[in-house]
C-alpha positions as CSV (number, residue, x, y, z in Angstrom):
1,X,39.8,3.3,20.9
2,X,36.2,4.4,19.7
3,X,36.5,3.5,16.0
4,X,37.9,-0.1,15.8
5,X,35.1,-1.9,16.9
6,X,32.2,-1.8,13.9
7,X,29.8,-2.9,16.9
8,X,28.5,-5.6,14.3
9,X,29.5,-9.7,14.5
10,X,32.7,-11.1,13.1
11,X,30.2,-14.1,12.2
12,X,27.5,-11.9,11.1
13,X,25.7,-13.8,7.8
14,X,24.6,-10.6,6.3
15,X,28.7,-9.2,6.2
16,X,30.3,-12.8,5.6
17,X,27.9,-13.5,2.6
18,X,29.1,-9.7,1.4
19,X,32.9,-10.8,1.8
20,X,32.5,-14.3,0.1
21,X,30.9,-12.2,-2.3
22,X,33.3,-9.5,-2.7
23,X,36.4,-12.0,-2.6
24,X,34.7,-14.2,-5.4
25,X,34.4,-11.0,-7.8
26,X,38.0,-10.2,-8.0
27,X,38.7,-13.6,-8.1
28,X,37.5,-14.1,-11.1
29,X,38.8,-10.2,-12.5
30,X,41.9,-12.0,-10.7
31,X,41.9,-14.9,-13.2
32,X,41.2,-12.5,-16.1
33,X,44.1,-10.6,-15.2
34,X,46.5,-13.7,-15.6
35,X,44.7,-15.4,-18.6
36,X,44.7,-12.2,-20.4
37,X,48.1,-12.0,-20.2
38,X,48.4,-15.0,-21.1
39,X,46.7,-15.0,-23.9
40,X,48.4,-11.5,-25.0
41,X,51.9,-12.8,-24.2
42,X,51.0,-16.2,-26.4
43,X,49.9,-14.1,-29.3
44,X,52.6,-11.2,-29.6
45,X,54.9,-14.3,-29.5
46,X,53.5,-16.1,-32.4
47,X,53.5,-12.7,-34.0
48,X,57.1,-12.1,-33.8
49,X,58.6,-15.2,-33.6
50,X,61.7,-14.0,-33.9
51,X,61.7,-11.6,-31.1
52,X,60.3,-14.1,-29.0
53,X,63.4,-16.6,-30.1
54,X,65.9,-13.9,-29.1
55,X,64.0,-13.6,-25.9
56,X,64.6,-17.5,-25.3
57,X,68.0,-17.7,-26.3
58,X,68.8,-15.3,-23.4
59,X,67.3,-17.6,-20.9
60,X,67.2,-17.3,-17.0
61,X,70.4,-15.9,-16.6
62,X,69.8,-12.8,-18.0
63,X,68.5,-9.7,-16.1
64,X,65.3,-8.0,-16.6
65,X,63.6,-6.0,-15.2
66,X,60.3,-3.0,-15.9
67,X,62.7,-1.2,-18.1
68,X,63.7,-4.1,-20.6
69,X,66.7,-6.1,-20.6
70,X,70.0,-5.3,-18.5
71,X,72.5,-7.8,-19.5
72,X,73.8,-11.2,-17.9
73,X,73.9,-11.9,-14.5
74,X,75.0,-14.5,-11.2
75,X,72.9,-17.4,-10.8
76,X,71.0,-16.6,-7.6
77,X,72.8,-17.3,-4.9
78,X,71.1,-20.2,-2.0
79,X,70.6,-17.5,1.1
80,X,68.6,-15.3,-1.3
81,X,66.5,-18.3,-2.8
82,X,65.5,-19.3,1.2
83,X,64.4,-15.6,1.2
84,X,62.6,-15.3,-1.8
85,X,60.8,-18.5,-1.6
86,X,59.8,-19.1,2.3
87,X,58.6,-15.3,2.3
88,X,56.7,-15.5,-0.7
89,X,55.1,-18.7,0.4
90,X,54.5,-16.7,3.5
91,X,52.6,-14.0,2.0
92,X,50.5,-16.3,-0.5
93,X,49.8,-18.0,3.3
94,X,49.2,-14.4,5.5
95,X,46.7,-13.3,2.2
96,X,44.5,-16.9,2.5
97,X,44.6,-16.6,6.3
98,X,42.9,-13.1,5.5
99,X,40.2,-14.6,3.8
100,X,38.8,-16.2,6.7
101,X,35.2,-15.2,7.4
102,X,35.7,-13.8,10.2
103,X,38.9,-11.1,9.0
104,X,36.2,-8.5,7.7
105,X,34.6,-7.2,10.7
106,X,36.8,-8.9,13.5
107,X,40.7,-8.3,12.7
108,X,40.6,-4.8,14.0
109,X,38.3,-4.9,17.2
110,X,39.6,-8.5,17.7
111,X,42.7,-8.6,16.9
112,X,44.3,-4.8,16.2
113,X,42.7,-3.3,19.4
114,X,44.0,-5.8,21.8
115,X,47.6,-6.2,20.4
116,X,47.6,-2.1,20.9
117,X,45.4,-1.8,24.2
118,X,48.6,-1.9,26.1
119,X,51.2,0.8,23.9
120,X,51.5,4.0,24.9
121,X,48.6,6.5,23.9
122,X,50.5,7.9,20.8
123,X,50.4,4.6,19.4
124,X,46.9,4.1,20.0
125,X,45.8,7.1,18.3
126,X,48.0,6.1,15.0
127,X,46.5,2.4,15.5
128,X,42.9,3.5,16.0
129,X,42.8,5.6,12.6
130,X,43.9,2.6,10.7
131,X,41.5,0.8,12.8
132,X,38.5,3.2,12.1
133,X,39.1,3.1,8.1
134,X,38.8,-0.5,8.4
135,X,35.5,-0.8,10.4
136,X,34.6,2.0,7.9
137,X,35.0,-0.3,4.8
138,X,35.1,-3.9,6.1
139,X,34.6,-5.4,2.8
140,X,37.4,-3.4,0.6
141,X,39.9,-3.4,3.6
142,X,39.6,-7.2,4.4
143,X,39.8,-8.1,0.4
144,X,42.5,-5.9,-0.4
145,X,44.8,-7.3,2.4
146,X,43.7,-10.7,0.6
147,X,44.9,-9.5,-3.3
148,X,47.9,-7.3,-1.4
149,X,49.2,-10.0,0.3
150,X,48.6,-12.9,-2.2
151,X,50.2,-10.8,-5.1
152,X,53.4,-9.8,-2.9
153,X,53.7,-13.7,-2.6
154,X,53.5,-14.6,-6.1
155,X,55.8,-12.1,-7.2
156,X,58.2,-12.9,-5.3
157,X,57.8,-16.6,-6.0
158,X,57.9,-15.9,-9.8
159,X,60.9,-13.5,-9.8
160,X,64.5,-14.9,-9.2
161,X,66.4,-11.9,-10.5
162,X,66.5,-9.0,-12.1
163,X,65.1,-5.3,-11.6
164,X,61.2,-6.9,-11.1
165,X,62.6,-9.5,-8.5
166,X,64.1,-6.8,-6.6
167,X,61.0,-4.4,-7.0
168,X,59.1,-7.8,-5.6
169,X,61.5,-7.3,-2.5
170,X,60.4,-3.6,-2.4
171,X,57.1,-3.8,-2.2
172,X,57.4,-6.7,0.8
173,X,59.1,-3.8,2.3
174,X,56.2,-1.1,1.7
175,X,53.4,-3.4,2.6
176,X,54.9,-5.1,5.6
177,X,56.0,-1.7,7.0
178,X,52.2,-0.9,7.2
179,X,51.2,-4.1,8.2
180,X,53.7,-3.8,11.3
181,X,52.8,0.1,11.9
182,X,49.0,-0.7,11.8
183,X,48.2,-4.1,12.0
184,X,51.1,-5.1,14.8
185,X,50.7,-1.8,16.8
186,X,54.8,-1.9,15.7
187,X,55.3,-5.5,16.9
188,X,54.6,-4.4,20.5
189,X,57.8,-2.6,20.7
190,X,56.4,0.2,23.0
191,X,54.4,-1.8,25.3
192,X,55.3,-3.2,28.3
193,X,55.7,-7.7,28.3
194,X,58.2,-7.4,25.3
195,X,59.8,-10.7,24.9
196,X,61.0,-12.5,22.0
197,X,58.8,-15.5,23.6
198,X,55.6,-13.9,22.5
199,X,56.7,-12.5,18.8
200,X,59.3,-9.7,19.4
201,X,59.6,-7.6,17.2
202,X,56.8,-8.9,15.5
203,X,56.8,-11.1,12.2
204,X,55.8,-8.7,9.9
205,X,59.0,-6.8,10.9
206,X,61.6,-9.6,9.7
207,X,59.1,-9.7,6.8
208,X,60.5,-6.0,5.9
209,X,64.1,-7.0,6.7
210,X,63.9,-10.1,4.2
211,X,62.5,-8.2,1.5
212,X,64.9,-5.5,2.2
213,X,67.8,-8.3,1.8
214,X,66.2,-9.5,-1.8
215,X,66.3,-6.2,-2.8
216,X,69.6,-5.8,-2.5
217,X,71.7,-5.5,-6.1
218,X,73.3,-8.5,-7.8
219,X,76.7,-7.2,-7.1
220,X,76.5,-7.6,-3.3
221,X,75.1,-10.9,-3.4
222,X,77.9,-13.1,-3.1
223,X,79.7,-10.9,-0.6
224,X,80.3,-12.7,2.4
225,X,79.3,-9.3,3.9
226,X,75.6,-10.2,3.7
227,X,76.2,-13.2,5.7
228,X,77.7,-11.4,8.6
229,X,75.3,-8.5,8.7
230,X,72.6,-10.9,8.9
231,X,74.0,-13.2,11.4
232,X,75.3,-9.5,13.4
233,X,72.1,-8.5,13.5
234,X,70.6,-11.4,14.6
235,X,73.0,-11.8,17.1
236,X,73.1,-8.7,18.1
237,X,69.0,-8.4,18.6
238,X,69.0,-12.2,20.6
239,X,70.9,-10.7,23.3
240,X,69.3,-8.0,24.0
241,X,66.4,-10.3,24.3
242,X,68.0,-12.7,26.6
243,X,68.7,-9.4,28.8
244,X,65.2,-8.5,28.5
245,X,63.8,-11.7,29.6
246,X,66.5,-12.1,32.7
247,X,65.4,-8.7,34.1
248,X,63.8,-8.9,37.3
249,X,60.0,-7.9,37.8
250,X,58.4,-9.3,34.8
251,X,56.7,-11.7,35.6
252,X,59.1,-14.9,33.7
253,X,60.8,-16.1,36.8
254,X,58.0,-17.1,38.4
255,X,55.4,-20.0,36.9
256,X,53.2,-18.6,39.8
257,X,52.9,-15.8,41.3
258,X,50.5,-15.1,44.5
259,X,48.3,-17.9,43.5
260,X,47.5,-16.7,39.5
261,X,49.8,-17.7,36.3
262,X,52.7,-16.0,36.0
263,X,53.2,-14.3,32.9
264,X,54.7,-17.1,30.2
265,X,52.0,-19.5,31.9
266,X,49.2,-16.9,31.4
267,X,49.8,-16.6,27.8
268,X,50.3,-20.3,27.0
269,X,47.0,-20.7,29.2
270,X,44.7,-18.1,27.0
271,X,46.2,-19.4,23.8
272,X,45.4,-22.9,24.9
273,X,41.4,-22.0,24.4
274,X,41.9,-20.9,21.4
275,X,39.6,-23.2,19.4
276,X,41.9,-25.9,17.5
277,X,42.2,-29.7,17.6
278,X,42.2,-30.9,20.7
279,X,45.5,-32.7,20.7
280,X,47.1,-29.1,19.7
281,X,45.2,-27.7,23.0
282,X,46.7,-30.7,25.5
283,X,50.4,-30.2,24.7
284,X,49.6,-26.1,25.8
285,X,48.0,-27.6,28.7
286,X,50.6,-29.5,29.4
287,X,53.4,-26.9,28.7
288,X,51.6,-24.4,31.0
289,X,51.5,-26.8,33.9
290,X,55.2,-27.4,33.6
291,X,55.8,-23.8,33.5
292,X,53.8,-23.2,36.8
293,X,55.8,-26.1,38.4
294,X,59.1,-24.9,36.8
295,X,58.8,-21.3,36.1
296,X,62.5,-20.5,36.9
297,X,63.7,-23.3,35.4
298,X,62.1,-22.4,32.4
299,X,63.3,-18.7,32.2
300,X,67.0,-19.8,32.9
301,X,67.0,-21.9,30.0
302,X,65.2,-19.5,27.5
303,X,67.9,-16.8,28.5
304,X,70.8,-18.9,28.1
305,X,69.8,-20.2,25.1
306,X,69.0,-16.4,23.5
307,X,72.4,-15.1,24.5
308,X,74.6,-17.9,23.7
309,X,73.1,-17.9,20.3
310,X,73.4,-14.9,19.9
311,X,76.7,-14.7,20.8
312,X,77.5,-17.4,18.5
313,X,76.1,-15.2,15.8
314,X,78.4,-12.5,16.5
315,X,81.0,-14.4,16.2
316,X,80.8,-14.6,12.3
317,X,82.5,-18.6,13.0
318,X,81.0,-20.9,10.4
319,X,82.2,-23.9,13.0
320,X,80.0,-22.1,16.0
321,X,77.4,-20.3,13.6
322,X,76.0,-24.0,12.1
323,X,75.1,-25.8,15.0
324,X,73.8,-22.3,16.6
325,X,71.7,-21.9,13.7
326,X,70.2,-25.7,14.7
327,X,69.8,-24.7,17.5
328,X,67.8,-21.9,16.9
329,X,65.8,-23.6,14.8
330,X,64.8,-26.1,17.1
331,X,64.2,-23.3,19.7
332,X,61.6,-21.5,17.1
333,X,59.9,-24.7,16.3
334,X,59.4,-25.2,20.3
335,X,58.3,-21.9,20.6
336,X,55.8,-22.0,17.7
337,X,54.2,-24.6,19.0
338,X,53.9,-24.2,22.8
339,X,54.3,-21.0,23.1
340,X,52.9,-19.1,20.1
341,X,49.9,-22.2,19.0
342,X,51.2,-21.8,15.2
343,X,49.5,-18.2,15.5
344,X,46.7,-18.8,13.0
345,X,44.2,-20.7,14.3
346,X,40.9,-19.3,15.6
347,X,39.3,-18.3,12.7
348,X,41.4,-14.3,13.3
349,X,44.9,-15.7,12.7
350,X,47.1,-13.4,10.1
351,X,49.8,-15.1,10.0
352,X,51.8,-17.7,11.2
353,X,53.6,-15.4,14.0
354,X,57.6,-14.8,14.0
355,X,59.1,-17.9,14.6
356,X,59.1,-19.3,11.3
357,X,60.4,-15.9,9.8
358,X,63.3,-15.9,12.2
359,X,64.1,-19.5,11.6
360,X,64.4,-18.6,7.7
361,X,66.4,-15.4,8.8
362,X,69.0,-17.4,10.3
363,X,69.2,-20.3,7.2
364,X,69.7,-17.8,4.8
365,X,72.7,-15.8,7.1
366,X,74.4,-19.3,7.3
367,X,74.2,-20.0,3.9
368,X,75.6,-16.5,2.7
369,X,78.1,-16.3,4.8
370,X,80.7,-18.4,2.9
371,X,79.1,-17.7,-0.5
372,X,80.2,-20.2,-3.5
373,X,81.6,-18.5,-6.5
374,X,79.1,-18.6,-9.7
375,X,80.2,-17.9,-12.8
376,X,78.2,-15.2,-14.9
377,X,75.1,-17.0,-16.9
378,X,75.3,-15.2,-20.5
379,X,72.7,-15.8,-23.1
380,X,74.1,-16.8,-26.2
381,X,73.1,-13.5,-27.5
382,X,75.0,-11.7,-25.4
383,X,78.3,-14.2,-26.1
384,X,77.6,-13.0,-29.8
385,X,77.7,-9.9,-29.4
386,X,81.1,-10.3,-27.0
387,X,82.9,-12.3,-30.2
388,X,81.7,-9.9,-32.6
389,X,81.2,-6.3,-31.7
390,X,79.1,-4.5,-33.8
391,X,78.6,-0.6,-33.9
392,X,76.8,0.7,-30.9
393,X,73.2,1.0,-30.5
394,X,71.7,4.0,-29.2
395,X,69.6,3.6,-25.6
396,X,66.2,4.2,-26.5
397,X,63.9,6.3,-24.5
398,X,61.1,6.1,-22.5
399,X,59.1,8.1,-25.5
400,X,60.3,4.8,-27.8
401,X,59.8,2.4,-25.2
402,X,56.0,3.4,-24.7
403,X,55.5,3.5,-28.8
404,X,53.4,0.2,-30.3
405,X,56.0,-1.3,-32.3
406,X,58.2,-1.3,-29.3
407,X,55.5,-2.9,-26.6
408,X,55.1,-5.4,-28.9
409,X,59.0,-6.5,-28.9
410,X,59.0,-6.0,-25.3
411,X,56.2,-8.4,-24.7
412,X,57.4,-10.7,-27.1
413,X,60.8,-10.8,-25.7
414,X,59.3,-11.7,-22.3
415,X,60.1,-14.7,-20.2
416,X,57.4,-16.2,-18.0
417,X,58.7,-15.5,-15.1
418,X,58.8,-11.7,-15.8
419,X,54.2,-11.8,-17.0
420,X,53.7,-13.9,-13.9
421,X,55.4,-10.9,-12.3
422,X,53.3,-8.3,-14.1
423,X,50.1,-10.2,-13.6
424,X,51.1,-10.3,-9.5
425,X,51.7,-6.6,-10.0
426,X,48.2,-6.4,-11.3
427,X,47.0,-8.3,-8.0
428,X,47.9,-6.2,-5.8
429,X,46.5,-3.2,-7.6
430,X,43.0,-5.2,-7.6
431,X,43.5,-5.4,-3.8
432,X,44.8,-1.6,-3.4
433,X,42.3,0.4,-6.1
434,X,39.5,-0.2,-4.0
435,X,40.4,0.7,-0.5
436,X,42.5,3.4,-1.9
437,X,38.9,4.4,-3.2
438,X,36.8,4.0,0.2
439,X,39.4,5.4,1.9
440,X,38.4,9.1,0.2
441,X,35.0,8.5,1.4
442,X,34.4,9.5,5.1
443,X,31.4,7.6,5.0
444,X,30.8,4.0,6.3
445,X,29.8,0.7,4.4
446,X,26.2,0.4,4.4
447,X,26.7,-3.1,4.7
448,X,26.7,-2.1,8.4
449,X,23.4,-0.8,8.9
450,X,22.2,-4.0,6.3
451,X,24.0,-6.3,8.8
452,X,21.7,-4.5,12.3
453,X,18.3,-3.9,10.2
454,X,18.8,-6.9,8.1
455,X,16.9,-6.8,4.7
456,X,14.0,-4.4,3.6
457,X,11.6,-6.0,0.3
458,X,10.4,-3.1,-1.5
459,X,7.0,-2.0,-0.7
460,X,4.4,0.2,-2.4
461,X,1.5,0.9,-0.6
462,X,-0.3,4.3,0.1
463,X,0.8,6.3,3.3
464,X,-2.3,7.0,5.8
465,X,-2.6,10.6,6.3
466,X,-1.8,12.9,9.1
467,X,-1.9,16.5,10.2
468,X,0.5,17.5,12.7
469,X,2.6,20.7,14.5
470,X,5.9,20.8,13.4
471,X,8.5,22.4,15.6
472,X,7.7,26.2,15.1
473,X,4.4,25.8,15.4
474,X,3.0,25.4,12.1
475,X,0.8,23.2,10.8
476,X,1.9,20.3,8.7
477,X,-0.4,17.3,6.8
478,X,1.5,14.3,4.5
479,X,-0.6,15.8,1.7
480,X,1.8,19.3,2.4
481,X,4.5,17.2,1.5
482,X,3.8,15.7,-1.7
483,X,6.2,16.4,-5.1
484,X,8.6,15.5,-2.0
485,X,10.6,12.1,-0.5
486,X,10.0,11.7,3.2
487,X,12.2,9.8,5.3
488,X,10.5,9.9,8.5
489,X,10.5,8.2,11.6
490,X,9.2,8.3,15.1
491,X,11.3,9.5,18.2
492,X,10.8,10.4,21.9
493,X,12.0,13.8,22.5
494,X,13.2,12.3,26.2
495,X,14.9,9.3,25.0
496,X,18.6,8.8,26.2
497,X,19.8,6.3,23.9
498,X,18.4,5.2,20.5
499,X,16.5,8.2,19.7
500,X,19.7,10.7,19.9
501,X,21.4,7.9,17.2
502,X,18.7,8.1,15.2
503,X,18.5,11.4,15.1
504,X,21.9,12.3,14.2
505,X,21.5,9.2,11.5
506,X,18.9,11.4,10.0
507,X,21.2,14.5,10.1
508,X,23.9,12.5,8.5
509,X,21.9,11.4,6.0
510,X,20.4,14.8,4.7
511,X,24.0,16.0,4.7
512,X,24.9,13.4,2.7
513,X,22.4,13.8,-0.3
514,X,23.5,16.8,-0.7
515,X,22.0,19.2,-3.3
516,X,19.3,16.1,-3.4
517,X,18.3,17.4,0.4
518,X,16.1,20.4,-1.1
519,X,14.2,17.0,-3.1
520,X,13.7,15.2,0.1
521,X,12.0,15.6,3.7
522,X,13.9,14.6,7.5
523,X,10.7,14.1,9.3
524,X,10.0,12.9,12.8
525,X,6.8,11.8,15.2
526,X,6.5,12.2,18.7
527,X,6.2,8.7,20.4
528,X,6.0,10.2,23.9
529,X,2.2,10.7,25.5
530,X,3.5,12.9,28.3
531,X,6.2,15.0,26.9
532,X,4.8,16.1,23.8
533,X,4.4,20.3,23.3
534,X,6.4,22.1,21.6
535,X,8.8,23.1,23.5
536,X,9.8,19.2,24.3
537,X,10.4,19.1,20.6
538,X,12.3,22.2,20.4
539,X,14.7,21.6,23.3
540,X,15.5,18.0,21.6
541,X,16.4,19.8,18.3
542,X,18.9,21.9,20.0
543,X,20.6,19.2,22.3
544,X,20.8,17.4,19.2
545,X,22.0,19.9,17.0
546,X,18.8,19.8,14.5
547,X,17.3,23.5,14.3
548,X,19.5,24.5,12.0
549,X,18.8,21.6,9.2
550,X,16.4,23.4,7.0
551,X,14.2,20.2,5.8
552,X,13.7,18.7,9.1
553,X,10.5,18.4,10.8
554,X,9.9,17.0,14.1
555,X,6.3,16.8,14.8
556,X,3.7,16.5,17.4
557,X,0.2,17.1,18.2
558,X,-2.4,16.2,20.9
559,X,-2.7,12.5,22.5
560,X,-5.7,11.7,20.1
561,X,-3.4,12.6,17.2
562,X,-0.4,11.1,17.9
563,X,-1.8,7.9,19.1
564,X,-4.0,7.6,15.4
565,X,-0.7,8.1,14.1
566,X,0.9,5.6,16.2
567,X,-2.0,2.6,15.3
568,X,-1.6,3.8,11.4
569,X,2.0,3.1,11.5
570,X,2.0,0.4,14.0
571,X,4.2,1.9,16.4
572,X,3.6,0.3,20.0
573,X,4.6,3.4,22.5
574,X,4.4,2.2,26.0
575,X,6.1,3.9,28.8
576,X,9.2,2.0,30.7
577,X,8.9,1.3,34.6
578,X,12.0,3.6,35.5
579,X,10.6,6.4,34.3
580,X,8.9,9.0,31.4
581,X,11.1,7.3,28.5
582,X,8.7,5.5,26.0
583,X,9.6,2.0,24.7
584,X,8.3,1.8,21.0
585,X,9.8,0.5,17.7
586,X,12.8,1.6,15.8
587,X,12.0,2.0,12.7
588,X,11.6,4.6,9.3
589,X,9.4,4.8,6.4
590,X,10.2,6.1,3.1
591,X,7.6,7.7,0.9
592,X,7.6,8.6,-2.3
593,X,6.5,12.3,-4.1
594,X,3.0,10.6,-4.6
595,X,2.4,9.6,-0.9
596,X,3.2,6.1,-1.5
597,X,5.4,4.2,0.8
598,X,8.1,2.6,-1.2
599,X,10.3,0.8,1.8
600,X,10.5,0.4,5.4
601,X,13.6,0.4,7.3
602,X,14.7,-1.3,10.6
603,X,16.8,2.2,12.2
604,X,17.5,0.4,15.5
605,X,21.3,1.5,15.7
606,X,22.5,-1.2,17.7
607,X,25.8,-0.4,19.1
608,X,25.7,2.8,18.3
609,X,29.4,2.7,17.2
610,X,30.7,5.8,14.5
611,X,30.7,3.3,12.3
612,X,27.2,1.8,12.7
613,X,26.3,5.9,12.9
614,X,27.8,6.6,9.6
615,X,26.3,3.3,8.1
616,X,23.0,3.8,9.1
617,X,22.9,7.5,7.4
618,X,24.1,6.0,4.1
619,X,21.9,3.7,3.9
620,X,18.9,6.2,4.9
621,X,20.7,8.7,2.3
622,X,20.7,5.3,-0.7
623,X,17.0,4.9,0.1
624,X,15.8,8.4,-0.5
625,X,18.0,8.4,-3.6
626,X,16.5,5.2,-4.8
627,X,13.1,7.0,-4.6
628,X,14.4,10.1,-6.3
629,X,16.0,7.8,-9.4
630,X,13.0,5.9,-9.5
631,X,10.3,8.8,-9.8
């Protein structure tokens, strides 16, 4: 999958000082957002105190939602508060986990390439563009699944009813559907190994099912029917996962097979290097080697356990469904630990993997399927109003809702609960604005090219002087270029590797500026003491696609020449033992309209990776503008 991996390293200084930096900006916009609020909330209140009293009075019980008060409503019922609050802890948890260091350049080469490396090729190719737009924009992609993720959690924490605790739920929905398309390669459904051992159907998944379940309407909340569809589900899914790790062939029967790992053993032996304490690592090690010793032993009791659970579940039976809900819960823990290492260790973990999700799953089915009747919570408002009915009152608008006077009531009439909610709203925005923003840009970060060059102090010192043949044969001096930016560099027109990359950097980057292009020069200098006429130069433009950019000039001359040029601009040209290539530096001046050189850039392209490509050309492309600004 050509686009996931940036080519640059997850521990790279230049790129983790960027996302420290990044994340620490919208932290603090992050903090604004909520004290502002704050602040506005506070004062609107003290403004219209009575408002605000009358906002009071109806208390918790009373639904609300983005479109203003909706009347009384049920106390939240206990299955629905498991929901809300383990999976909004689990998002505040999944967002800090992406703040890692390493999560801006290594989730998708490290972590979303391998998870899809063994799916069909139709989900590679929907994987691999997500993939690609992350290595594209490393820094607004890993901090908007930061804010995203962080927000979702807090809404969801902040919101026990009403229209924005179920819009909370929504979202989960949204954002964990592209988290399990994208960033789970759909849980590994289509690839071959699936086993509810190893995450099935991955966590993000039963993310979108609970917020699905809290985003269900009041009126449905204390319906036993909840319970059983949860718990029918559940069921339903755990035996076709004890059927799926009984058949034959897969590898779980066996805790060795013809002298390697079997498959459960293999995993539990590659998560045991994952770098955590050591204690952690032992009890792996020590699982695995039980495994090899026990393999079928193992299996046998994995499938029972799956199927009689979830034929326990099925049953709907509170007497069968509690002590198979403890012993599911048990049987997560187990796995969590041996199986799955707690999933979020290593510096790349994103979460803490399914079993933890499924454990709350099954909790909240128990608890809702023999709901306790609530009575309706009223504000004393609303009790008012039953005793003594008044005339009716018109619904207002949205045209009224929007106008001053009534924003102000609005706010005023807030509860807590329902800012913290609007202030989690505007977190995820912070997180999604930017990426939504890179992602119109089919350009690359140039915090790539930063990260492979490293950094360039600003220079200004006068360019020595040359007079060269360009490509058709004309004659062409630095002083012929003046009232003109030159990016120019030095290439052999028989390289094979960096010189190509280079050149189609330079390409980039004059398509790239644009109108600016007719301001600014692409110019290159022979480096090769053999292959040097004319026609070397001419054949390299076409193979590279370059005689049809109008301000690019590839030039050469004879050995004396070239090789003054060469000592002027300290370019070491030597030729390699295997043959006529020419070692020499990598590298690019920039001069100004004056025939001053203003900055000196490190082009080696590294990896050579699109995204290193596209990264190198803006940041050749931001240096001629610089110049251009500056003059």
């Amino acid at each position: 999958m050509p686009g996931m991996n940036s080519g640059v390293n997850a521990n790279d200084p230049t790129v983790v000082a960027a996302f420290k930096a990044a994340l620490l900006h919208q932290g603090i916009i992050a903090l604004l957002i909520f004290g502002l609020l704050g602040v506005a909330w506070i004062t609107v209140r003290a403004w219209l105190p009575a408002t605000a009293q009358a906002g009071d009075h109806a208390g918790p019980g009373t639904s609300t939602g983005p479109g203003g008060p909706a009347g009384p409503a049920l106390a939240e019922p206990a299955w629905r508060q498991v929901l809300r609050i383990g999976f909004g802890l689990l998002w505040v948890f999944d967002g800090i986990l992406q703040a890692q260091p390493k999560m801006a350049i290594g989730l998708p080469s490290q972590v979303i390439e391998p998870s899809a490396a063994s799916s069909p090729h139709w989900v590679q190719q929907v994987v691999n563009w997500a993939g690609t737009t992350w290595s594209y924009h490393p820094m607004q992609a890993g901090a908007a699944a930061v804010w995203i993720q962080i927000g979702i959690g807090i809404w969801l924490l902040a919101a026990p009813r009403g229209g924005w605790s179920r819009m909370a739920g929504l979202v989960s929905v949204g954002w964990g559907l592209v988290v399990w398309t994208f960033g789970e390669s759909f849980g590994g459904v289509f690839a071959p190994g699936l086993t509810w051992l190893f995450g099935a159907p991955g966590a993000v998944f039963i993310y979108v099912v609970a917020g699905a379940l809290i985003a269900l309407p009041q009126r449905v909340w204390h319906s036993p029917q909840v319970g059983q569809a949860i718990l029918s589900g559940l069921g339903l899914f755990l035996v076709a996962m004890a059927v799926l790790q009984a058949w034959p062939g897969r590898g779980f029967w066996q805790g060795i097979s013809y002298g390697q790992p079997g498959t459960l053993a293999g995993m539990t032996g590659d998560m045991a290097q994952t770098p955590q304490p050591g204690f952690l690592s032992a009890l792996i090690n020590a699982f695995t080697a039980f495994d090899e010793a026990h393999g079928f032993a193992v299996n046998l009791f994995v499938v029972a356990a799956l199927a009689l659970i979830g034929v326990a579940f099925l049953t709907g039976r509170r007497r069968l469904v509690r002590p198979a809900v403890i012993a599911f819960t048990v049987l997560c823990l187990a796995d969590w630990v041996l199986i799955e290492d707690f999933g979020f260790f290593g510096g790349l973990g994103t979460d803490p993997n399914s079993m933890i999700p499924f454990a709350l799953l099954a909790v909240s089915g128990y608890l809702a399927l023999t709901p306790v009747t609530v009575p309706v919570v009223e504000s004393a408002g609303a009790a008012a109003q039953a005793a003594e009915p008044g005339p009716a009152v018109p619904v207002a608008g949205w045209r009224d809702r929007v106008r001053p006077a009534s924003l102000r009531r609005s706010v005023a009439a807030a509860s807590f609960p329902t800012i913290v909610s609007i202030g989690a709203l505007g977190l995820i925005i912070l997180g999604a604005a930017p990426m939504a923003a890179a992602q119109a840009s089919p350009n690359a970060d140039p915090i790539l090219a930063q990260a492979i060059a490293g950094s360039s102090a600003p220079l200004n010192f006068p360019a020595r002087s040359f007079q060269l043949t360009d490509q058709h044969g004309q004659t062409v001096s630095l002083a012929s270029l003046r009232g003109k930016v030159v990016l120019m560099t030095f290439l052999d027109p028989v390289c094979t590797t960096d010189c190509p990359l280079i050149a189609q950097e330079f390409r980039a980057a004059g398509q790239l500026l644009g109108t600016a292009s007719s301001k600014v020069e692409l110019v290159a200098i022979v480096t090769n003491p053999i292959y040097h006429q004319v026609a070397d130069t001419q054949a390299f433009d076409r193979q590279e696609h370059l005689d049809q950019v109008p301000n690019w000039l590839y030039l050469t001359g004879s050995v004396p020449q070239l090789r003054q040029v060469w000592k002027d601009y300290a370019i070491a040209a030597e030729i390699l033992p295997a043959g006529s290539m020419i070692g020499h530096p990598d590298v690019a001046y920039v001069i100004d309209q004056t025939g001053r050189v203003r900055a000196e850039l490190n082009t080696d392209p590294g990896p050579g990776t699109t995204a290193t490509k596209s990264s190198f050309a803006v940041l050749l492309a931001d240096a001629a503008r610089q110049v251009l600004r500056s003059s």
